[in-house]
C-alpha positions as CSV (number, residue, x, y, z in Angstrom):
1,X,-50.2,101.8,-28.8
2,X,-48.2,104.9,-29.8
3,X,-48.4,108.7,-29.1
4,X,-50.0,109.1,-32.7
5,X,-52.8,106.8,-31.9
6,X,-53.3,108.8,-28.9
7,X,-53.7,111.8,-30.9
8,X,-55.7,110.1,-33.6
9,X,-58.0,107.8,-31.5
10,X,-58.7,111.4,-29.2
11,X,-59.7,113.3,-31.6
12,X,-62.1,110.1,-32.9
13,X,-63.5,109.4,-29.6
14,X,-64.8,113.0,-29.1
15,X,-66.4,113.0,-32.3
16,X,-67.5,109.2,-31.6
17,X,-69.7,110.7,-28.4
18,X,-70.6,113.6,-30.3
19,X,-72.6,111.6,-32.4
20,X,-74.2,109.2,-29.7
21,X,-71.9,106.7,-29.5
22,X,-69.9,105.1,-26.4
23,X,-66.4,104.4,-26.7
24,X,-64.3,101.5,-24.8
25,X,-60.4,102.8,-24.9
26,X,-57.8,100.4,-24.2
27,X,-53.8,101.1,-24.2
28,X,-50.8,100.1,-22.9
29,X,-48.3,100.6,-20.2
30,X,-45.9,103.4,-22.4
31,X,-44.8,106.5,-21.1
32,X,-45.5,108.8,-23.6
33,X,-49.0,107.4,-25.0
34,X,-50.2,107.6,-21.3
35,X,-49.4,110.9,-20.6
36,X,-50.6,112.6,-24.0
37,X,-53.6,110.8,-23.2
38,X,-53.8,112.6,-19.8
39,X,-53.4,115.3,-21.3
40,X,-56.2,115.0,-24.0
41,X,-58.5,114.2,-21.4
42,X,-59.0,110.7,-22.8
43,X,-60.1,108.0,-20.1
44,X,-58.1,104.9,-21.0
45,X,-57.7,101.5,-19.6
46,X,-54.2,100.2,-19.7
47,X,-53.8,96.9,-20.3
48,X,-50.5,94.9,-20.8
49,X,-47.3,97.0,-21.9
50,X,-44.4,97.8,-24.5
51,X,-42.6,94.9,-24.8
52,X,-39.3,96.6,-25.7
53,X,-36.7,95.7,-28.4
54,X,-36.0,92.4,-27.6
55,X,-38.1,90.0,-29.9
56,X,-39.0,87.7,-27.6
57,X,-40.1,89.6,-24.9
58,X,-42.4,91.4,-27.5
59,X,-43.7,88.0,-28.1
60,X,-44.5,87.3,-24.4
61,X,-46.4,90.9,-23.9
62,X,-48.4,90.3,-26.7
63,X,-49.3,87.0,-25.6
64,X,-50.1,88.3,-22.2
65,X,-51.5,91.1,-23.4
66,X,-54.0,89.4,-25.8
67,X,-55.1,87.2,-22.8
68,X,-55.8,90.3,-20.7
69,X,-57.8,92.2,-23.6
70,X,-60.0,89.1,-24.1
71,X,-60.5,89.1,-20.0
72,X,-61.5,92.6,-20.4
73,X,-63.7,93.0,-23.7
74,X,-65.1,89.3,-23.3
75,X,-68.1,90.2,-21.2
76,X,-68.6,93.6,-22.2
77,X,-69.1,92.3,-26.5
78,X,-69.1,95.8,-28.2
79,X,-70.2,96.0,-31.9
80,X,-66.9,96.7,-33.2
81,X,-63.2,97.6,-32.8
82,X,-60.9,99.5,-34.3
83,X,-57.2,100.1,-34.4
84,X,-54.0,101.7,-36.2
85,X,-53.1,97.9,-36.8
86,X,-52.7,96.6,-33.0
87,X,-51.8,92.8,-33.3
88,X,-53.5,92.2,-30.0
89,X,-57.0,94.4,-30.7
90,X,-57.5,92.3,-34.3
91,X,-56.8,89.2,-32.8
92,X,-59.1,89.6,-29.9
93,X,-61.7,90.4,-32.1
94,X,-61.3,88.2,-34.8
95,X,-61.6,85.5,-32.0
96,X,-64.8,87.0,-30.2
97,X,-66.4,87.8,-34.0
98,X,-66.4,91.4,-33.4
99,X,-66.0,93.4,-36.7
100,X,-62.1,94.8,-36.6
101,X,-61.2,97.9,-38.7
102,X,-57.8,98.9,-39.7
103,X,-55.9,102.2,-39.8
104,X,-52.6,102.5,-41.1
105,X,-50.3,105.0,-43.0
106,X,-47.2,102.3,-42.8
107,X,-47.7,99.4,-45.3
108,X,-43.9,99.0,-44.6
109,X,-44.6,97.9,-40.7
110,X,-44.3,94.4,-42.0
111,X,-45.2,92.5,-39.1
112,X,-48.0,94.4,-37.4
113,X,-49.7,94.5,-41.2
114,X,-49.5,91.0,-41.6
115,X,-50.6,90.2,-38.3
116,X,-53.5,92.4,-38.6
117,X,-54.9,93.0,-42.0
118,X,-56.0,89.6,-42.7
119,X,-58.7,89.9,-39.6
120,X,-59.7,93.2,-40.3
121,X,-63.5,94.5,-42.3
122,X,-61.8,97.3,-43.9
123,X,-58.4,99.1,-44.0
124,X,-58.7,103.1,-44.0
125,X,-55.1,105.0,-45.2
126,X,-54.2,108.5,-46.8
127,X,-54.6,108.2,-50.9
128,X,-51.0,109.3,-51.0
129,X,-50.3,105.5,-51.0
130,X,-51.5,103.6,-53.7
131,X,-53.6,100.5,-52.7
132,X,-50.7,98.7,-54.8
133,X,-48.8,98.8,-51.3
134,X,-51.2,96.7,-49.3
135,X,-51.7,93.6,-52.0
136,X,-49.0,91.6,-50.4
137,X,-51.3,91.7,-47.1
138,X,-53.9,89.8,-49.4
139,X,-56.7,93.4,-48.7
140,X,-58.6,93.6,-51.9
141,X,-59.1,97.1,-53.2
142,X,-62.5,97.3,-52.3
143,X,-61.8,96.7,-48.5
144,X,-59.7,99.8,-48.6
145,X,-61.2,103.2,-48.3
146,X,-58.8,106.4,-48.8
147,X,-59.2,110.0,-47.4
148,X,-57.5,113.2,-49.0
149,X,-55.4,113.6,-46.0
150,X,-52.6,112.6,-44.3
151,X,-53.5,111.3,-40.2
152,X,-51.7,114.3,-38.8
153,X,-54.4,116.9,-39.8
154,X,-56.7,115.2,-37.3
155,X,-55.0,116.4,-34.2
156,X,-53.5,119.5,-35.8
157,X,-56.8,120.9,-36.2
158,X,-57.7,119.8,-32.5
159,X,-54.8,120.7,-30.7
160,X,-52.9,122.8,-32.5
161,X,-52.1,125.8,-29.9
162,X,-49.1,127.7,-29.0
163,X,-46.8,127.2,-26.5
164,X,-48.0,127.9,-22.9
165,X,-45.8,129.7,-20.2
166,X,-45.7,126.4,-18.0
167,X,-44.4,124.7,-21.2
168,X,-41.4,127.0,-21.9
169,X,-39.5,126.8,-18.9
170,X,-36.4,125.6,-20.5
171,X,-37.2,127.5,-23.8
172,X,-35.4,130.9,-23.5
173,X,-37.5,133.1,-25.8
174,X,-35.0,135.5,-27.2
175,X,-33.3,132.2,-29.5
176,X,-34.4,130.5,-32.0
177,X,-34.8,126.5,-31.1
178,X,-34.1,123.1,-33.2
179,X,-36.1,120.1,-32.0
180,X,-34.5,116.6,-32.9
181,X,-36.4,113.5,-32.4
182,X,-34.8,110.1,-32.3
183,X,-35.7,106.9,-34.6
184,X,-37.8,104.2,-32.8
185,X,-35.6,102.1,-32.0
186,X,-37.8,99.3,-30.7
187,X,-39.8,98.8,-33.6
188,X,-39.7,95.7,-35.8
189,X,-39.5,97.6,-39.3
190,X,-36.3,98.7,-38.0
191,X,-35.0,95.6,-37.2
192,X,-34.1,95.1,-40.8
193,X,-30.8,94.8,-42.8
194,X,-31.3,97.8,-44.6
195,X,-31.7,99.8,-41.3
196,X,-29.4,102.1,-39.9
197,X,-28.5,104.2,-36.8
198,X,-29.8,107.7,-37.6
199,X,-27.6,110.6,-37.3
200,X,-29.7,112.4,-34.5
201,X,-26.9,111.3,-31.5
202,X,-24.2,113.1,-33.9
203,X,-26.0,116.1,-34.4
204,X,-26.4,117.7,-31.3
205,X,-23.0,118.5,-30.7
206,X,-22.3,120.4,-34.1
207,X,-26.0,122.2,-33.4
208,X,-24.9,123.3,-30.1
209,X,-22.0,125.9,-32.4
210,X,-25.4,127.4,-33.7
211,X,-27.0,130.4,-32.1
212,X,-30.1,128.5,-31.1
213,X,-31.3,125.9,-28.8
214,X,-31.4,122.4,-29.3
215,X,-34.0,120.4,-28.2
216,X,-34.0,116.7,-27.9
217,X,-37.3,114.8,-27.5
218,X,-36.7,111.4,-26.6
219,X,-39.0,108.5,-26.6
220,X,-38.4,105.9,-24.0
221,X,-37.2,106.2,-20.2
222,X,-33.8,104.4,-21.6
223,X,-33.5,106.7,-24.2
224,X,-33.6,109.9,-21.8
225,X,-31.0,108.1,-19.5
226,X,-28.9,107.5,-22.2
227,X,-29.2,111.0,-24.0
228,X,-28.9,113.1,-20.6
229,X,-25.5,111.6,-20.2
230,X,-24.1,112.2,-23.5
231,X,-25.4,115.7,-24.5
232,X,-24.8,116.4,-20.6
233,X,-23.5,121.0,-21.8
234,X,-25.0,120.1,-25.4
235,X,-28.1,119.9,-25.7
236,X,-31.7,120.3,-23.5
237,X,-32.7,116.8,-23.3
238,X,-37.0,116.8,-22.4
239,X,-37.3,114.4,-19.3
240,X,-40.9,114.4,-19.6
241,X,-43.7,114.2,-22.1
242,X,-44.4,117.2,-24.1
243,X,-47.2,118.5,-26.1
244,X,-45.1,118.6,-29.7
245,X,-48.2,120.2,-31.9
246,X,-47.5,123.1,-29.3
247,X,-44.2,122.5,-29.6
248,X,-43.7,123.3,-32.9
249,X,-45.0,127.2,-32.6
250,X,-41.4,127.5,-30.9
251,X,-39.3,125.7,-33.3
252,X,-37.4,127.0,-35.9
253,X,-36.4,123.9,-37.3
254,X,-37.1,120.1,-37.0
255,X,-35.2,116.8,-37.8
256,X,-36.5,113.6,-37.3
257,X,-35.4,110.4,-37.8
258,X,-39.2,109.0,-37.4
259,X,-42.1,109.2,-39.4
260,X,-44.8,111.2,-37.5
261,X,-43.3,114.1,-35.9
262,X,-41.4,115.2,-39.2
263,X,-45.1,114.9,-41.1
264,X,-46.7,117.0,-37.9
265,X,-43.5,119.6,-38.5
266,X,-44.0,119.5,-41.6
267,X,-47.4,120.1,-42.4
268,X,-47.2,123.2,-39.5
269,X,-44.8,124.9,-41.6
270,X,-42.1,124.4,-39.6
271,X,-38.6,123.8,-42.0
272,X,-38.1,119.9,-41.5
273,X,-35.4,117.4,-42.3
274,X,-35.9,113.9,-42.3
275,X,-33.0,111.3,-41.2
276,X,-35.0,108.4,-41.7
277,X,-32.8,105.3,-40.9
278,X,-34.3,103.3,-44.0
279,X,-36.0,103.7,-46.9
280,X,-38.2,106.6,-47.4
281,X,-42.0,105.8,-46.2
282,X,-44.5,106.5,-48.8
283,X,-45.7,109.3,-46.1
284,X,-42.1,111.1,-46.5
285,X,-42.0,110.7,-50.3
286,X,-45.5,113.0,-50.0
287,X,-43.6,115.2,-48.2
288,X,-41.0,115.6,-50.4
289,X,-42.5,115.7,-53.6
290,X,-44.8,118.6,-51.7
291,X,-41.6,120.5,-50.7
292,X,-42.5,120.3,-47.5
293,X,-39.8,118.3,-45.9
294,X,-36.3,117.3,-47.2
295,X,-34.0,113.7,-46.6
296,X,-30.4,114.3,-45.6
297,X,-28.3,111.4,-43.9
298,X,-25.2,113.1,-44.0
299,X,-24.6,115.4,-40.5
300,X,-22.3,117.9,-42.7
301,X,-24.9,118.6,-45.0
302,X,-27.9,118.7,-41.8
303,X,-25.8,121.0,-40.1
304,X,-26.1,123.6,-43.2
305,X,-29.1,123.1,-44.1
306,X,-30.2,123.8,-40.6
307,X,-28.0,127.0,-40.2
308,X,-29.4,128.0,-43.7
309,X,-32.8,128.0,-42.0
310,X,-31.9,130.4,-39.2
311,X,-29.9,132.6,-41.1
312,X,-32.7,133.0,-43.7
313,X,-36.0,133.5,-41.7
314,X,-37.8,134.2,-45.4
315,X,-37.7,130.5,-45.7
316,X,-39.7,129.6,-42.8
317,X,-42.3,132.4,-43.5
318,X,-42.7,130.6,-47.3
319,X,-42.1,127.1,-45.6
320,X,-45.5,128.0,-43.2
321,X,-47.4,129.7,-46.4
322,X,-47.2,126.7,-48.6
323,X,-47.8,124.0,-45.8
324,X,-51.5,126.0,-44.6
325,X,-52.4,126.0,-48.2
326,X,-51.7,122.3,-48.8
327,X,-53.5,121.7,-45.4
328,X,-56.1,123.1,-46.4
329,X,-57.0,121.2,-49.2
330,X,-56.6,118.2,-47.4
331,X,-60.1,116.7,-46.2
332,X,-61.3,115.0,-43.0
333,X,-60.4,111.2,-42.9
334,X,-62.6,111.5,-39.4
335,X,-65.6,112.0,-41.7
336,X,-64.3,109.1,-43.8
337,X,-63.7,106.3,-41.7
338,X,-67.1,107.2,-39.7
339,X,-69.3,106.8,-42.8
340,X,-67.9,103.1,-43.3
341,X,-68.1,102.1,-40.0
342,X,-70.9,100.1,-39.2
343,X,-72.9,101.8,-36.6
């Protein structure tokens, strides 16, 4: 359902047929998730879309959606399914008694949590949140199973890679580059009253002053419209879908105002600053408390903290040093989640 589940579910599906099993992949019409899956070499069925940011239209595509998946999986009655929390793969199973597994790293997605924890076996998440945060989802502490890790080790150990010469085209090699990533703006835990417009549109311009290149990654077709026309001399807005984890062996710094690309930064080494719209995820405060990543919501203060960065090189040498050691400490939630599956 998102580009990290395309990483994730991957990386899971070659191990899956590694070890004798057959997988059944199902997505849905979104530009980015399609297109890394392409490029992973994953064979995916798409079935219903995004539904956008407009609350009932998300309603309808689910609907439609869960109509379509039951269509599809109905006949073919596999022994299980599993999902980073998709509201319309735990429903479908729930109703055709096919064992649903859950895995999440975002107790504060509100709505997909409570629409699909309840109809889930099991929920598998990073130990760096405390079962604490999934008791008002009614999951019992011995339906949840932990790994060492946090999710983003699984495809940075896969795909990690650096930066081919097709992929650089618009990277001039010579500067040093600063990657920005919008917030999702369409999800429902940003809906909220204590969200708030990141700084991301507000930064590019004062970046630009800096002897770098400034990359914008957007994440829907709207969003590169929209960002072409106002950073039109500012900044290099990506039209099309990129491989980030190779990305990042180009980028001098990150900031994010999401939660996955800032804990992919992050754990590569790369200096990353988080604008998180809302309250720090229990992912970022990880981050933070590692050293690995820092919050700033003022631009003023982003600004100098990112010129800091590219005037002081030393910093991203340490930065990389103490994120490879933390890595590798980290285990294999791959290993986890398949030695509670029941297969």
């Amino acid at each position: 359902m998102t580009p990290k589940q395309a990483n994730f579910f991957s990386v899971l599906v070659s191990r899956l047929a590694a070890n004798g099993h057959e997988a059944l992949v199902t997505t849905r019409h979104y530009r980015e998730v399609e297109q890394l899956l392409q490029m992973r070499g994953t064979k995916a069925t798409v079935i219903g879309r995004h539904g956008g940011a407009d609350l009932p239209t998300k309603l309808t595509e689910s609907s439609k959606r869960i109509t379509e998946l039951t269509e599809f999986i109905g006949h073919r009655a596999p022994d299980l399914s599993i999902s980073c929390c998709s509201p319309e793969a735990a429903r479908v199973a729930y109703g055709l008694r096919i064992p649903h597994y859950a895995i999440c790293d975002s107790p504060h997605a509100e709505a997909v949590c409570r629409l699909t924890l309840p109809l889930s076996r099991k929920l598998f998440t990073p130990r760096a949140i405390p079962k604490t945060a999934w008791k008002r989802y009614g999951f019992g502490s011995s339906d949840i199973v932990q790994y060492n890790a946090l999710d983003p080790v699984v495809w940075i150990r896969e795909y990690a890679r650096p930066l081919d010469s097709a992929e650089t085209l618009r990277i001039a090699r010579e500067k040093p580059v600063i990657l920005l990533r919008p917030e999702e703006e369409y999800a429902s835990y940003l809906r909220t009253a204590t969200a708030k417009k990141s700084i991301i549109g507000q930064l590019a311009r004062p970046l630009s002053g800096l002897d770098a290149q400034v990359l914008v990654l957007p994440r829907y077709e709207k969003q590169v419209e929209m960002l072409t026309r106002e950073l039109a001399g500012v900044a290099s807005v990506l039209p099309y879908v990129i491989d980030a984890i190779a990305l990042y062996s180009r980028c001098s710094v990150f900031v994010g105002a999401g939660g996955t690309m800032s804990a992919e930064a992050a754990l590569m080494g790369v200096p990353t600053i988080s604008c998180y719209p809302s309250h720090p995820t229990y992912v970022d405060k990880f981050l933070f408390k590692s050293k690995l990543a820092e919050r700033v919501l003022s631009v003023d203060r982003a600004v100098a903290r990112v010129r800091r960065f590219l005037l002081d090189p030393e910093l991203g040498i340490r930065q990389k040093k103490k994120a490879e050691h933390l890595v590798a400490k980290m285990g294999d939630p791959l290993r986890v989640i398949m030695a509670h599956l029941d297969l």
